[in-house]
KOLKOLKE-738573 format. One line per field, with one value per residue (C-alpha): x, y, z; residue number from 1; chain; residue in one letter. Coordinates in Angstrom, 1 decimal. Example, Ala and Ser with C-alpha at 12.3 -4.5 7.8 and 13.67 -1.06 7.14 Angstrom:
2
X = [12.3 / 13.7]
Y = [-4.5 / -1.1]
Z = [7.8 / 7.1]
seq = [1 / 2]
mol = [A / A]
type = [a / s]
***
This chain:
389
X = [85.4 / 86.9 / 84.0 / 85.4 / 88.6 / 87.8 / 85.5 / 88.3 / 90.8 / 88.6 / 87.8 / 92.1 / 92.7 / 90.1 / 91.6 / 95.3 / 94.1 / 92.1 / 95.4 / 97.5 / 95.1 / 95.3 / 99.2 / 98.8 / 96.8 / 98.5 / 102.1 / 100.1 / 99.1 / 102.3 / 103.8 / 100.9 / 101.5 / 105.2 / 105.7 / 103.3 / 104.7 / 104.6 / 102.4 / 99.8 / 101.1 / 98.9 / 100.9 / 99.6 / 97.9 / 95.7 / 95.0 / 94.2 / 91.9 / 90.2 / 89.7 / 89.2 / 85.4 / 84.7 / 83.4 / 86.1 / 84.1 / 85.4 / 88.8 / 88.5 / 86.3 / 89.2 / 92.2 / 89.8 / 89.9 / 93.7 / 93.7 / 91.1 / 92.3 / 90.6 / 87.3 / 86.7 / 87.3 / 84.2 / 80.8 / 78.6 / 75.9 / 77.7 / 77.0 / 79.4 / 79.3 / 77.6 / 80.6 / 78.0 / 77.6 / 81.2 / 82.0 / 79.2 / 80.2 / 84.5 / 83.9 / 80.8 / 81.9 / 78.0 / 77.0 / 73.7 / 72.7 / 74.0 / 71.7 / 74.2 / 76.9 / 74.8 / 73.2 / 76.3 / 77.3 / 74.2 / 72.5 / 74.3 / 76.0 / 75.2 / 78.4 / 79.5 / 77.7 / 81.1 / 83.5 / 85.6 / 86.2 / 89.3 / 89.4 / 86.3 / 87.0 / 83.9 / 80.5 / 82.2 / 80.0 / 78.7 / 76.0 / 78.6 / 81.0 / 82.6 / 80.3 / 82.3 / 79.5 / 80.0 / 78.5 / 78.7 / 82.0 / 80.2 / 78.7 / 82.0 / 83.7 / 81.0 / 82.2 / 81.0 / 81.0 / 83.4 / 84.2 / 86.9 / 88.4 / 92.2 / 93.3 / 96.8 / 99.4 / 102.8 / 105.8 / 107.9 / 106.9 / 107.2 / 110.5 / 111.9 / 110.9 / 112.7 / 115.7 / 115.6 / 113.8 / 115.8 / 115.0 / 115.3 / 117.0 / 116.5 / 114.9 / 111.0 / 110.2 / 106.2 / 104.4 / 100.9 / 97.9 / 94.4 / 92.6 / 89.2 / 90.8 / 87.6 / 85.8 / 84.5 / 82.6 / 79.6 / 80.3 / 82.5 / 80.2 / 77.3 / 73.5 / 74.9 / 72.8 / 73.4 / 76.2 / 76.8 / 77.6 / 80.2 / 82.8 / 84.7 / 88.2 / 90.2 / 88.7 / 88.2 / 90.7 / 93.8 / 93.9 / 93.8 / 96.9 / 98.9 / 97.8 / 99.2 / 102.4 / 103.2 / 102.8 / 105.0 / 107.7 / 107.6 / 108.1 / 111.2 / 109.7 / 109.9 / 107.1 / 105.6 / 102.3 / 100.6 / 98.9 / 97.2 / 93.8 / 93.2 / 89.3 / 90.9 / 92.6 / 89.3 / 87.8 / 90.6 / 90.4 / 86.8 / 86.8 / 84.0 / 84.3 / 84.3 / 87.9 / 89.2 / 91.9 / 93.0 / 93.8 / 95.9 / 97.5 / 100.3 / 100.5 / 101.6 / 104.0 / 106.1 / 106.7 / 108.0 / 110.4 / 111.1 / 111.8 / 113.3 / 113.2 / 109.6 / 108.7 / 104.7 / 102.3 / 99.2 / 95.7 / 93.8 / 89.9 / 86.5 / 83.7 / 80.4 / 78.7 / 76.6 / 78.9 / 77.0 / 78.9 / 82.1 / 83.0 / 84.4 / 84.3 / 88.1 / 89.2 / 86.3 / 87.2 / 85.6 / 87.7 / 86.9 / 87.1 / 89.6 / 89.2 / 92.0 / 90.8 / 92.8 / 92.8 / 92.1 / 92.6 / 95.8 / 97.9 / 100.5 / 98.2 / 100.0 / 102.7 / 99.9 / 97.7 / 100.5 / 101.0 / 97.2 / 96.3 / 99.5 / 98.3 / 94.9 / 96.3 / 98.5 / 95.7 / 93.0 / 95.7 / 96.5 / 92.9 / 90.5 / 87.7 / 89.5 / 90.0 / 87.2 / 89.3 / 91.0 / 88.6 / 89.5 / 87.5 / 87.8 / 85.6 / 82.5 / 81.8 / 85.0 / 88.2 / 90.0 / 93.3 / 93.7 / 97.4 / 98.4 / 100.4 / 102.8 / 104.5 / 104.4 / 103.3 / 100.6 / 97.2 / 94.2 / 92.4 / 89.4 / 89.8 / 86.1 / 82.9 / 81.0 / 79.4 / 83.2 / 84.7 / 88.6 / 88.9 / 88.0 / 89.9 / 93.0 / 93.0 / 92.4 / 95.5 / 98.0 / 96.5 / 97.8 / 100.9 / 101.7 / 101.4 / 102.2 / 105.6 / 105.9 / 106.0 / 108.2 / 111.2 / 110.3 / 110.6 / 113.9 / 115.4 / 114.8 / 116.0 / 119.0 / 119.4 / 119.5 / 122.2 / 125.0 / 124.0]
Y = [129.1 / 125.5 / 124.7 / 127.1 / 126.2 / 122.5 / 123.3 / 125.2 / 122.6 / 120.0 / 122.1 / 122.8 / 118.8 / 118.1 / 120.7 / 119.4 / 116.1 / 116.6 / 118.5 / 115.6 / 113.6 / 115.3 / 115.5 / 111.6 / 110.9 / 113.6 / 111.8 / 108.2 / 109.3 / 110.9 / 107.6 / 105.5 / 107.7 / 107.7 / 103.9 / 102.8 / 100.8 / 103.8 / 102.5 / 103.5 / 106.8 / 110.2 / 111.7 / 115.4 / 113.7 / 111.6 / 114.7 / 117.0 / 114.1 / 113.7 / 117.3 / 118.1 / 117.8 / 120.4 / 123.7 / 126.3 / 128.6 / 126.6 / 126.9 / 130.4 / 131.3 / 129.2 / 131.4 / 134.2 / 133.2 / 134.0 / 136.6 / 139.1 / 140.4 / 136.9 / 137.8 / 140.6 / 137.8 / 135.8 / 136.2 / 138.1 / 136.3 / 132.6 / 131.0 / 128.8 / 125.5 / 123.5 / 121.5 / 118.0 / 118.5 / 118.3 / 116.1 / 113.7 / 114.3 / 113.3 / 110.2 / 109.1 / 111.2 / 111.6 / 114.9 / 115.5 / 118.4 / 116.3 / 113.2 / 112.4 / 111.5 / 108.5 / 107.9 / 107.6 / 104.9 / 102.7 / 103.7 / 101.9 / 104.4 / 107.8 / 108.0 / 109.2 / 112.8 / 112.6 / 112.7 / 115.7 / 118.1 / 119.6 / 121.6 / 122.0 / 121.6 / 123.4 / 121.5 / 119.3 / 119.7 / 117.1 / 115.5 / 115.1 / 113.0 / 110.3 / 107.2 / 103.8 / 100.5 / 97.3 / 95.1 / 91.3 / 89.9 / 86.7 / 90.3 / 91.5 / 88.3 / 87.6 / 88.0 / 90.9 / 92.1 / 95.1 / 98.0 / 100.2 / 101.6 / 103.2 / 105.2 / 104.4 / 107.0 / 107.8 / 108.1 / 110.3 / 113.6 / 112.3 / 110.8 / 113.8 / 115.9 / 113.6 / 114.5 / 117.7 / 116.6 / 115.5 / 111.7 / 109.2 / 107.0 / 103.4 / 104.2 / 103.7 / 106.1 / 106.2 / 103.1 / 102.8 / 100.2 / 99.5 / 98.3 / 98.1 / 96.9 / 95.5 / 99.1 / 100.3 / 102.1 / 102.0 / 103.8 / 100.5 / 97.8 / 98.0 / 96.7 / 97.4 / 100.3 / 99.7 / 101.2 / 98.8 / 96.3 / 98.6 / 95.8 / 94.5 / 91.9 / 94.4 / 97.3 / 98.7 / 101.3 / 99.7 / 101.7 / 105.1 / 103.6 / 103.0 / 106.0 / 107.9 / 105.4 / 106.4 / 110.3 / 110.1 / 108.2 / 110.3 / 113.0 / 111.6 / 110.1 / 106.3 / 104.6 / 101.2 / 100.0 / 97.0 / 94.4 / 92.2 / 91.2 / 92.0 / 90.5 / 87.5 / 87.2 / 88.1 / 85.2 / 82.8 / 83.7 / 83.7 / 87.4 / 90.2 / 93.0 / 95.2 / 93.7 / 95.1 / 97.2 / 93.9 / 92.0 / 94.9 / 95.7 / 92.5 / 94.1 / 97.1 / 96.0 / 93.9 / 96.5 / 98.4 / 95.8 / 95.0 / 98.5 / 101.2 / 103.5 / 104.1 / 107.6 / 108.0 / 104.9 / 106.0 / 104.0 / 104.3 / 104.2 / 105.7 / 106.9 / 105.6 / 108.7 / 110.1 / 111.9 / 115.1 / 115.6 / 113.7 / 115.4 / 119.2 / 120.9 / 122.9 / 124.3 / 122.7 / 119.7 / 116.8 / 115.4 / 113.0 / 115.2 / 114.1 / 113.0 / 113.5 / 111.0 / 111.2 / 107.8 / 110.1 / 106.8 / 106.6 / 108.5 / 109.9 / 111.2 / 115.1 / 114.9 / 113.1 / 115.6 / 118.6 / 116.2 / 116.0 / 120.3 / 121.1 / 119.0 / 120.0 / 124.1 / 123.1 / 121.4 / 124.2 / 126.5 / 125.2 / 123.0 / 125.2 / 122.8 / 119.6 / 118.8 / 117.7 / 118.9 / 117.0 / 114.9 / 112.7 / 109.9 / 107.4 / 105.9 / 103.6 / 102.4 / 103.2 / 102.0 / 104.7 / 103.9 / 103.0 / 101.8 / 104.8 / 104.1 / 101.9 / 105.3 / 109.0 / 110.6 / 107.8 / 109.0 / 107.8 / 109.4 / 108.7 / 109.4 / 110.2 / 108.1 / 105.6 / 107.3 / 108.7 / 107.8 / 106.6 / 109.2 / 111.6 / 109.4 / 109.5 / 113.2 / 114.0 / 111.1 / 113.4 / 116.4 / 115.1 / 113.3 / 117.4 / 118.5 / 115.5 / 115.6 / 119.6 / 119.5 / 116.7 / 118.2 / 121.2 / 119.3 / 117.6 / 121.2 / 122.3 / 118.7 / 119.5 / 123.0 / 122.1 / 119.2 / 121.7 / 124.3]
Z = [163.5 / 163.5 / 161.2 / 158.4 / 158.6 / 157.9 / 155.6 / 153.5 / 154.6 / 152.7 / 149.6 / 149.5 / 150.1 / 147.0 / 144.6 / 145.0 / 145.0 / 141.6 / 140.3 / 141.4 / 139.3 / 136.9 / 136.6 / 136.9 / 134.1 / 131.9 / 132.6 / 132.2 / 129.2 / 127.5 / 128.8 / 127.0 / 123.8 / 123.2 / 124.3 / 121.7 / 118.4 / 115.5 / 113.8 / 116.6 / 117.6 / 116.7 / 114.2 / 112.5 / 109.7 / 111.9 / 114.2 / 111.0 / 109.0 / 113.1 / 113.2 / 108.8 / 109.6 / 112.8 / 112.1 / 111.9 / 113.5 / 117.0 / 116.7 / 115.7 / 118.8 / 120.8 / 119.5 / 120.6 / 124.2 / 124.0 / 121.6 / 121.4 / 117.8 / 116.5 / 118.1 / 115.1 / 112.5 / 114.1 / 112.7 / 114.0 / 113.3 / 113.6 / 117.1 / 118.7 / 117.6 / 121.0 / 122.4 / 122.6 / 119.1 / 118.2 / 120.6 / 119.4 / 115.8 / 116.7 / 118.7 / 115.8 / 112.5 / 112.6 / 112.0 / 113.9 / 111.2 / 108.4 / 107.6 / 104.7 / 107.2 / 108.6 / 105.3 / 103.7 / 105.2 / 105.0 / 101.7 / 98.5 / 96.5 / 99.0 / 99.6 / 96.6 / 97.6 / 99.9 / 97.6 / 98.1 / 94.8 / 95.1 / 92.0 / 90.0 / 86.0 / 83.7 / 84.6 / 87.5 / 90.7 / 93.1 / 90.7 / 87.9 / 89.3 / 88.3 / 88.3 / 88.6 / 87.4 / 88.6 / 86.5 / 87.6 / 86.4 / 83.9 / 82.1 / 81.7 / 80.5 / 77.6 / 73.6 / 72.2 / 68.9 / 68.6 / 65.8 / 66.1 / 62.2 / 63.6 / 60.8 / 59.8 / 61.1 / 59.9 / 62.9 / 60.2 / 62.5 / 65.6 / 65.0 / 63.3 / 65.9 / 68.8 / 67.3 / 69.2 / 72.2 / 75.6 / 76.6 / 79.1 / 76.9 / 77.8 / 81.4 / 81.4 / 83.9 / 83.4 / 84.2 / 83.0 / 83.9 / 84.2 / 86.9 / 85.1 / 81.6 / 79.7 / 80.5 / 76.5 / 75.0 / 72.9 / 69.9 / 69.2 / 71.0 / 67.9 / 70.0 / 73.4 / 74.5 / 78.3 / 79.9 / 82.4 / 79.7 / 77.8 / 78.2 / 75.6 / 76.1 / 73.1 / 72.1 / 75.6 / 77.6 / 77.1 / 73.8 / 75.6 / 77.7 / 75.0 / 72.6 / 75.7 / 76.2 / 72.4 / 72.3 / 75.8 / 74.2 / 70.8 / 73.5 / 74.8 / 78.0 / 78.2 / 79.0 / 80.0 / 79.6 / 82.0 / 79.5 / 82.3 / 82.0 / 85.7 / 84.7 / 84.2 / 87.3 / 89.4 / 87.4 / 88.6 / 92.2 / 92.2 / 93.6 / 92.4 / 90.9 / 93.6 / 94.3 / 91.2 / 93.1 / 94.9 / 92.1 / 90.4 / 93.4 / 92.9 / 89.2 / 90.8 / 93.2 / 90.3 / 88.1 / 90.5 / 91.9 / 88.5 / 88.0 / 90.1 / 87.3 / 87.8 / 88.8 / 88.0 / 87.7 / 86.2 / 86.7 / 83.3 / 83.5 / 81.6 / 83.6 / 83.5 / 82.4 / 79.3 / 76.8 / 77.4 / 80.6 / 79.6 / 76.1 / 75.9 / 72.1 / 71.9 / 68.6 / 67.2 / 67.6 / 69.9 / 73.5 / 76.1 / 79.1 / 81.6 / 85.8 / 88.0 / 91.1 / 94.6 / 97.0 / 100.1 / 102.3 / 100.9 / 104.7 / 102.0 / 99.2 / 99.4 / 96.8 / 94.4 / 95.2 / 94.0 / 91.3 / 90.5 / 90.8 / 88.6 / 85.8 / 86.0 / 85.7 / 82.6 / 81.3 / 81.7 / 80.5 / 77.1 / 76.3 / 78.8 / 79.4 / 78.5 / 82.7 / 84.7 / 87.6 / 91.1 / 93.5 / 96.4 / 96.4 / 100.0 / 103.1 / 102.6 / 99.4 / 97.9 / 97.6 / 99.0 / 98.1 / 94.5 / 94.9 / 95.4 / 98.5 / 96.5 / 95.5 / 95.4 / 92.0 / 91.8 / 90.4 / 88.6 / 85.4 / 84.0 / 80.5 / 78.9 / 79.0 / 77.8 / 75.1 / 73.7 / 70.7 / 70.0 / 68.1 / 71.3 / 73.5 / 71.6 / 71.4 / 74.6 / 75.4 / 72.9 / 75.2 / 78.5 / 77.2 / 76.0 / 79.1 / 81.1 / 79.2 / 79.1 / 83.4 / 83.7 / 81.3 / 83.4 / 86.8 / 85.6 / 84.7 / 88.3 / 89.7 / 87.6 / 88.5 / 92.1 / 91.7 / 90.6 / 93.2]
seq = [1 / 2 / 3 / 4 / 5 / 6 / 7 / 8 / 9 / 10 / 11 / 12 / 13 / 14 / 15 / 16 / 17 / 18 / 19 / 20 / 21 / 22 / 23 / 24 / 25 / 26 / 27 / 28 / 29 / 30 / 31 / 32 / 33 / 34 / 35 / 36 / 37 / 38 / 39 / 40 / 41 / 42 / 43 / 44 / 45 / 46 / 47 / 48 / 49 / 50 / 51 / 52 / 53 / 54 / 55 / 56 / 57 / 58 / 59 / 60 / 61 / 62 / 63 / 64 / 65 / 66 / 67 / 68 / 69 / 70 / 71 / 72 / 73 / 74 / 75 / 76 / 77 / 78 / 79 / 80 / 81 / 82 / 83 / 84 / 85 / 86 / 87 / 88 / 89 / 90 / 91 / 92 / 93 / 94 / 95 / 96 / 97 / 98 / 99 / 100 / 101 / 102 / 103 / 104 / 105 / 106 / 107 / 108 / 109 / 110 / 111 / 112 / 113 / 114 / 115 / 116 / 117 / 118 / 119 / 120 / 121 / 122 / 123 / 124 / 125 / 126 / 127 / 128 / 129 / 130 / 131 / 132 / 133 / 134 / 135 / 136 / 137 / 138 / 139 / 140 / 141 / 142 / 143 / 144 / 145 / 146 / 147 / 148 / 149 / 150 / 151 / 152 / 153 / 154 / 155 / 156 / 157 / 158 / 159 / 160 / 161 / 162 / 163 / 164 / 165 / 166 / 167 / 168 / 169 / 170 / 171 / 172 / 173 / 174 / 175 / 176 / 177 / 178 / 179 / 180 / 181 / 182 / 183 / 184 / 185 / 186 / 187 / 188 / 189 / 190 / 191 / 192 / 193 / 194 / 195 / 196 / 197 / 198 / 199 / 200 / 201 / 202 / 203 / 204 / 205 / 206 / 207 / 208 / 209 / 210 / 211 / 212 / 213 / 214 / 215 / 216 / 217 / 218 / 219 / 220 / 221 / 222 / 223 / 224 / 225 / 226 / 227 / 228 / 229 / 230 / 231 / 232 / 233 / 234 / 235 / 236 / 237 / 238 / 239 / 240 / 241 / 242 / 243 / 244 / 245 / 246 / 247 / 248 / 249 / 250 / 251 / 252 / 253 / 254 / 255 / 256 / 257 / 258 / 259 / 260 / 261 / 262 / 263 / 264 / 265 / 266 / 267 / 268 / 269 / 270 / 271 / 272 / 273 / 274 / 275 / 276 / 277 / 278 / 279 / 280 / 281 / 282 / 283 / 284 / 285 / 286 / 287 / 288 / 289 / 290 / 291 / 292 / 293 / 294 / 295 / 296 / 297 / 298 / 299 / 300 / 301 / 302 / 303 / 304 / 305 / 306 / 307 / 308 / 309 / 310 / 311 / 312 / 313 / 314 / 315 / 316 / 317 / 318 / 319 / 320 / 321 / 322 / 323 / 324 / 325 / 326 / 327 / 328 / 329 / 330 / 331 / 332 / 333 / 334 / 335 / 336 / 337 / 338 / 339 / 340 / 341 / 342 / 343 / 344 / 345 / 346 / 347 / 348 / 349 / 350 / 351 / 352 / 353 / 354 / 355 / 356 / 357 / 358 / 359 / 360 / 361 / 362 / 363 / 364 / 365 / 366 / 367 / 368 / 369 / 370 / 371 / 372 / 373 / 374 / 375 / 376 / 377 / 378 / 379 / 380 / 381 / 382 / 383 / 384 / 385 / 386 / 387 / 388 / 389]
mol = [A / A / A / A / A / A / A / A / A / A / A / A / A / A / A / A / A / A / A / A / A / A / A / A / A / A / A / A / A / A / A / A / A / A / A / A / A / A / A / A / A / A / A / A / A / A / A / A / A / A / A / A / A / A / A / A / A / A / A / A / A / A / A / A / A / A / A / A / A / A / A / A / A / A / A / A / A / A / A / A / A / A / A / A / A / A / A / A / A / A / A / A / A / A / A / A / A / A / A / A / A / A / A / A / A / A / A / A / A / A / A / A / A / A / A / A / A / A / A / A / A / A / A / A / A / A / A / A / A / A / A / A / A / A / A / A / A / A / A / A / A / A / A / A / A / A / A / A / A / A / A / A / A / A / A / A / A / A / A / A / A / A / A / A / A / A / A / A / A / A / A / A / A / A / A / A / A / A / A / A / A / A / A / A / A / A / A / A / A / A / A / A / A / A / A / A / A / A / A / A / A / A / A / A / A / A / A / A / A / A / A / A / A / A / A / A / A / A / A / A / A / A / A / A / A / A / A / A / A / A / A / A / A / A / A / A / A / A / A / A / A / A / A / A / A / A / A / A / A / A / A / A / A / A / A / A / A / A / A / A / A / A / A / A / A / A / A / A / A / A / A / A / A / A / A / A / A / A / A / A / A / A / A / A / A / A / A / A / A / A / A / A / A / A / A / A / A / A / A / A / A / A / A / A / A / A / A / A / A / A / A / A / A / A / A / A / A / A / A / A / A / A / A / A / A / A / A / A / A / A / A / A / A / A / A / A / A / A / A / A / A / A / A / A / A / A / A / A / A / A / A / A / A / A / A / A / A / A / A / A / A / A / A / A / A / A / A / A / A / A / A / A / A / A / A / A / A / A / A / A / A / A / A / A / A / A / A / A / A]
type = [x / x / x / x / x / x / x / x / x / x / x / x / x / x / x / x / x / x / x / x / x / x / x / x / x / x / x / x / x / x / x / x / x / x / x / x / x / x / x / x / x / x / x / x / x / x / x / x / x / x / x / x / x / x / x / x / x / x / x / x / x / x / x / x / x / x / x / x / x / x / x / x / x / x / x / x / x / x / x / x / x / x / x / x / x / x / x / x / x / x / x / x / x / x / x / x / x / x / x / x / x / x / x / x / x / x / x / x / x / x / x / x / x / x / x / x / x / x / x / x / x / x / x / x / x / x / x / x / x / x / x / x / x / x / x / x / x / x / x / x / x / x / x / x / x / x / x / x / x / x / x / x / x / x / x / x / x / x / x / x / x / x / x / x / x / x / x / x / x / x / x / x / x / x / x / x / x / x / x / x / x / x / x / x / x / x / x / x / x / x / x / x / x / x / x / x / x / x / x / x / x / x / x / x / x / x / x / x / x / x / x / x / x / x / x / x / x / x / x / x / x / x / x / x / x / x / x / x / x / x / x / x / x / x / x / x / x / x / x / x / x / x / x / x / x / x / x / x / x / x / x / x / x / x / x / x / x / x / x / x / x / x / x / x / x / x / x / x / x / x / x / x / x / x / x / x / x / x / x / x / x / x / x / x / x / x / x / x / x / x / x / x / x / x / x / x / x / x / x / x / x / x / x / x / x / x / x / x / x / x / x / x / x / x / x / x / x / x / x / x / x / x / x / x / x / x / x / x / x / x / x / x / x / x / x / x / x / x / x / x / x / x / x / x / x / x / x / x / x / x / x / x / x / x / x / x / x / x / x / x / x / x / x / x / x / x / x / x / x / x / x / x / x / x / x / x / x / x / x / x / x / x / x / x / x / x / x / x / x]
***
């Protein structure tokens, strides 16, 4: 008899003793948490990128447990996820059924298989995205020979047609740049055949940038346009191509000190891929199909990422075809980022390919300057609206 009761005695001393350790730690813990610098506190976005890559299936089997209701949404013929398997795959983002997720980060250029499309434009899927060379940075530098006949254009019609357009007056309120500024195209670059060396110091993207700066301003919107030769300054610091982003960055950062009108700061590119996948026929008429890309290492990236689906809608809606759609782009092998934490309404386009012509380039420029400037008088309307409320 006095065996049982020390025998229970021992197994009630261990439970309250593991519960009082685990109050212990739970208290520790909370105390750990909120006494840490914020900059090293869980916050929702950290907890939802942690948790972005776990099977649904789990959580919906967990709200089960305490809600039968949620047991008729689960599959019947979906097994629960085994909890060493997700466990394994959140402490090593290594997904044992998934060699990509180890290859990825090992294999030069796998990771771009994890590049996440957010909105599919026609003929975007995951062996048509964007392709970013890096050629070495003495290729990029050389002369080349360069043809590129503009025709001459009148501003009659545009400036008649400002007369009834709203403005910004003397605020430049767009700010556009280009990381990768020598990027060209061969059409222009006559016996350069490979890609890689579609580089040219003048004829290159910085025409797209300021084909778009122009239509924006005919459409009321004041615009700036970055003319640094960010190759240059890789050259001067000795840095790679790789580092692009980098050297840019400082770029970045001035303008907007310089000026606190700035509301969007766009990054002006072309892809590295053939024309067949980069060039959409509307009206009968040739484009350079257009890339929205997200930084998705950039912690803030929602509001560019509202930014980025709206435009691709407009875009679809009044040039079907013309968009190549929204992906974010981040983790090994990328960049991530793109500068797109300097600001909100920060987003990257890749504007065609290297096979495109100006004459592509520039209408698909006039394209997105249309819409660009259609939901931006729209968004100051509402803005407007809401001040006299």
């Amino acid at each position: 008899m006095n065996q049982k009761k020390t025998k229970q005695f021992n197994q009630l001393y261990k439970r309250s003793g593991l519960y009082v350790l685990c109050v212990l730690i739970l208290f520790v813990s909370i105390g750990i948490m909120t006494s840490l610098a914020p900059a090293y506190r869980f916050s929702s976005h950290v907890i939802a990128e942690w948790t972005s890559e776990i099977d649904s299936t789990l959580f919906l089997h967990l709200l089960g447990m305490e809600n039968r209701a949620f047991q008729q949404a689960y599959p019947e013929d979906k097994k629960l996820p085994k909890l060493s398997t997700t466990l394994f795959h959140m402490a090593t983002s290594i997904k044992p059924n998934d060699p990509r997720s180890l290859l990825g980060n090992e294999l030069p250029g796998f990771s771009t298989f994890d590049t996440k499309i957010i909105v599919a434009g026609e003929g975007t899927d995951y062996t048509t995205l964007p392709i970013e060379s890096s050629p070495p940075l003495e290729e990029i530098l050389k002369d080349r020979e360069a043809v590129l006949d503009e025709p001459e254009e009148s501003d009659d019609a545009a400036e008649k047609d400002k007369k009834d357009k709203p403005t910004t007056g003397d605020r430049e309120v767009v700010f556009l740049y280009n990381t990768h500024n020598r990027e060209s195209f061969l059409p222009h670059l006559p016996g350069v055949t490979d890609g890689n060396l579609a580089q040219h110091d003048t004829v290159n993207i910085t025409k797209v940038s300021y084909r778009l700066a122009k239509t924006l301003k005919a459409n009321g919107i004041g615009t700036s346009v970055d003319h640094t030769d960010i190759m240059t300054i890789l050259n001067e610091k000795g840095w790679e191509y790789p580092k692009s982003y980098d050297a840019s960055r400082g770029v970045v950062k001035e303008a907007f000190q310089n000026n606190k009108d700035i509301k969007y700061a766009f990054d002006i590119h072309r892809d590295s891929l053939s024309g067949d996948k980069t060039t959409a026929e509307i009206d009968g008429k040739k484009y350079a199909k257009i890339m929205i890309v997200i930084g998705n290492d950039n912690s803030d990236k929602q509001t560019n990422l509202a930014l980025a689906t709206e435009l691709h809608k407009r875009l679809e809606k009044k040039y079907p075809g013309l968009s190549r759609g929204v992906i974010k782009r981040g983790g090994a092998g990328a960049n991530g980022v793109y500068n797109q934490d300097l600001m909100e309404n920060a987003l990257l386009f890749e504007f065609g390919g290297v096979d495109n012509t100006f004459e592509e380039l520039y209408r698909s420029a006039d394209a997105m300057a249309e819409i660009f400037s259609d939901f931006y008088w729209d968004a100051e309307k509402v803005n407007a609206e809401s001040k006299e409320e």
